[in-house]
N, C-alpha and C positions, 0 to 999 in steps of 0.2 A: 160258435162251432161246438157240437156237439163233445162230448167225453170219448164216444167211441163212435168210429165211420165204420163203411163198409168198400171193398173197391171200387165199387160203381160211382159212393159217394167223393173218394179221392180220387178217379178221374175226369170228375167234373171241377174237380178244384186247382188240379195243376194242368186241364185242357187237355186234356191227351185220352188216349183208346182206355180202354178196361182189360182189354189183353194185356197191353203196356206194364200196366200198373200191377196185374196178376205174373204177369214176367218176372216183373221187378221183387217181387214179394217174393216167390219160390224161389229165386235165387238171391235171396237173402239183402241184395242191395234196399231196400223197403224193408221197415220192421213192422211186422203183423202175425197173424194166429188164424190159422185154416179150422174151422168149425164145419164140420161136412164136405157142403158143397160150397163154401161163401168163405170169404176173407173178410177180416174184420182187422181194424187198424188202431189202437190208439193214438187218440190227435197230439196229443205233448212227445211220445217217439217220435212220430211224425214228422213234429215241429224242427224236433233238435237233428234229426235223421238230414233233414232238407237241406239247415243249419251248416252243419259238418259237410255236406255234400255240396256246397254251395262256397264253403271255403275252400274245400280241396279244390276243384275245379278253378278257383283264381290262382290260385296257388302254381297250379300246372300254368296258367297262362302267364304268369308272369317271367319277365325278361331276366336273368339274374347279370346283380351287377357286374361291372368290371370294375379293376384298378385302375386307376389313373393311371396314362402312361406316364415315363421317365424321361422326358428327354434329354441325352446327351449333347445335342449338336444342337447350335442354332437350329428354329422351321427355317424350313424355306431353300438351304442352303445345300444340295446334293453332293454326295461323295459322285468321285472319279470312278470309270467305271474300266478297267483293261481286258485286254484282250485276253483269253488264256493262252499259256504257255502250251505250246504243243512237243511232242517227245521228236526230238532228234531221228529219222532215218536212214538207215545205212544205203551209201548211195550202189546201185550198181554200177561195176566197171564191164 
């Protein structure tokens, strides 16, 4: 791969439109340098841009652990379960 792409050249490399990738550039997610009318990319930014971007995104995906629970009681074995107490009504006479 070349030393320096253009975004035409990096949207044929990650499959995607050339809008996409001019998108991605002006708003700074992509690191690259607007010369005129053309975007021009260094390939090692690139590289490591992808890199970083490609951990962040498992990172999001990943499930975070839990604790072990504790348990107090045997499994298996359910507490009682009562009624609740309801308040006293004063009766009419």
């Amino acid at each position: 791969m070349k030393a320096i792409v253009t975004s035409t050249e990096v949207a044929q490399y990650l499959l995607c439109e050339v809008t996409t990738v001019e998108e991605h550039l002006r708003r700074g997610k992509l690191p690259g340098l607007k010369f005129g009318r053309n975007w021009i990319v260094p390939t090692e930014a690139l590289m490591q841009c992808l890199n970083q971007m490609s951990i962040d995104e498992a990172n999001k995906r990943r499930k975070p652990v839990r604790p072990p629970r504790i348990l107090t009681e045997k499994p298996g074995k359910r507490q009682k379960r009562f009624p609740p107490i309801l308040p006293k009504l004063p009766l009419a006479s």
